[in-house]
C-alpha positions in Angstrom: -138.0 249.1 -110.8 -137.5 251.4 -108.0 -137.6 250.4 -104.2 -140.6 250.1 -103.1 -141.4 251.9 -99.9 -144.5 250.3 -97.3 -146.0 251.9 -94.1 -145.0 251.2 -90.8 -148.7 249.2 -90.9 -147.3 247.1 -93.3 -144.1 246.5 -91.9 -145.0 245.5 -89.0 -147.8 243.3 -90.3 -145.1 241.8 -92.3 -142.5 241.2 -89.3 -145.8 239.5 -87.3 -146.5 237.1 -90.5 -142.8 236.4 -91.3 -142.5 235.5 -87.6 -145.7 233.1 -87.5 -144.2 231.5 -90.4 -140.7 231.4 -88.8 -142.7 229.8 -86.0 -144.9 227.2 -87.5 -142.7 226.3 -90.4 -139.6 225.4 -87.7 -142.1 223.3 -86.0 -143.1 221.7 -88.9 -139.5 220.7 -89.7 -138.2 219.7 -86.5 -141.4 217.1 -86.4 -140.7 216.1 -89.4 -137.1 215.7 -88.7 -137.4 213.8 -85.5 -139.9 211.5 -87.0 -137.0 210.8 -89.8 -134.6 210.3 -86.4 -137.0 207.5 -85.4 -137.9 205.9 -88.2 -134.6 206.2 -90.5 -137.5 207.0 -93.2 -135.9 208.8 -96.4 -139.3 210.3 -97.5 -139.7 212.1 -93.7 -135.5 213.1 -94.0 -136.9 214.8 -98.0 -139.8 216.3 -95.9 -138.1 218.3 -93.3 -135.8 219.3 -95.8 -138.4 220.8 -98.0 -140.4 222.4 -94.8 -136.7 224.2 -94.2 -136.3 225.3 -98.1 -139.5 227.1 -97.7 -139.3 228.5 -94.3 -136.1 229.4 -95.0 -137.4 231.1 -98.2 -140.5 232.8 -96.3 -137.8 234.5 -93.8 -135.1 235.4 -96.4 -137.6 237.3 -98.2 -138.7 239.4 -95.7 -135.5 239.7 -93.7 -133.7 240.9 -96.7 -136.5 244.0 -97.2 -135.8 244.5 -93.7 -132.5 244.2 -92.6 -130.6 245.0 -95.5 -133.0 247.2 -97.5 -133.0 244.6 -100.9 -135.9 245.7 -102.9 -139.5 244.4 -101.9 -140.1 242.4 -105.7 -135.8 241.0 -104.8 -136.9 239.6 -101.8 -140.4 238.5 -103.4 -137.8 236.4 -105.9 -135.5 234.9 -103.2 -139.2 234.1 -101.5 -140.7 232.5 -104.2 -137.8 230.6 -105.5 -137.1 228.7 -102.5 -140.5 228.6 -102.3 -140.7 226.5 -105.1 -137.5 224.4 -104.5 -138.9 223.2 -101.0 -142.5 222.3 -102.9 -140.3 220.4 -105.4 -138.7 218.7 -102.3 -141.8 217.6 -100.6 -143.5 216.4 -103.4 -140.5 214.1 -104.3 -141.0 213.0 -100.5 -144.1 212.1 -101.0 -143.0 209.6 -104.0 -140.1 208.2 -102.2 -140.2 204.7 -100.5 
């Protein structure tokens, strides 16, 4: 598959909705962190940790298209495989005691 090439439209649409998600996904983590801080809980410690798989996912896929010119359906893969590692992660949070 070759690389795929998207308008400066996109792009930048992309950069604003990698950014939101940069945004609100840290957020998410760090609450859920500090509430794991003050509570010692392990399920809240499994939480933050799968918020920051998939944050980490969302930006990783768009950073690489960007920055290092990976190809769009790469950075798709990285994306939805962290993607899917953090969901694992929270859904074991929300079965641990």
């Amino acid at each position: 598959m070759g690389h795929l090439t998207t308008s400066p439209t996109i792009a930048t649409m992309i950069i604003v909705v990698k950014t939101g998600i940069l945004v609100l996904g840290g957020l998410i983590t760090y609450f859920s962190y500090k509430a794991y801080r003050n509570t010692g809980a392990a399920s809240l410690r499994a939480l933050a940790l799968g918020f920051g798989v998939v944050t980490l996912g969302a930006m990783l896929g768009g950073a690489l298209d960007v920055i290092l010119n990976v190809n769009l359906a790469t950075g798709l893969l990285i994306d939805s495989v962290l993607t899917l590692i953090g969901f694992a992660v929270i859904t074991y949070s929300l079965y641990v005691d």
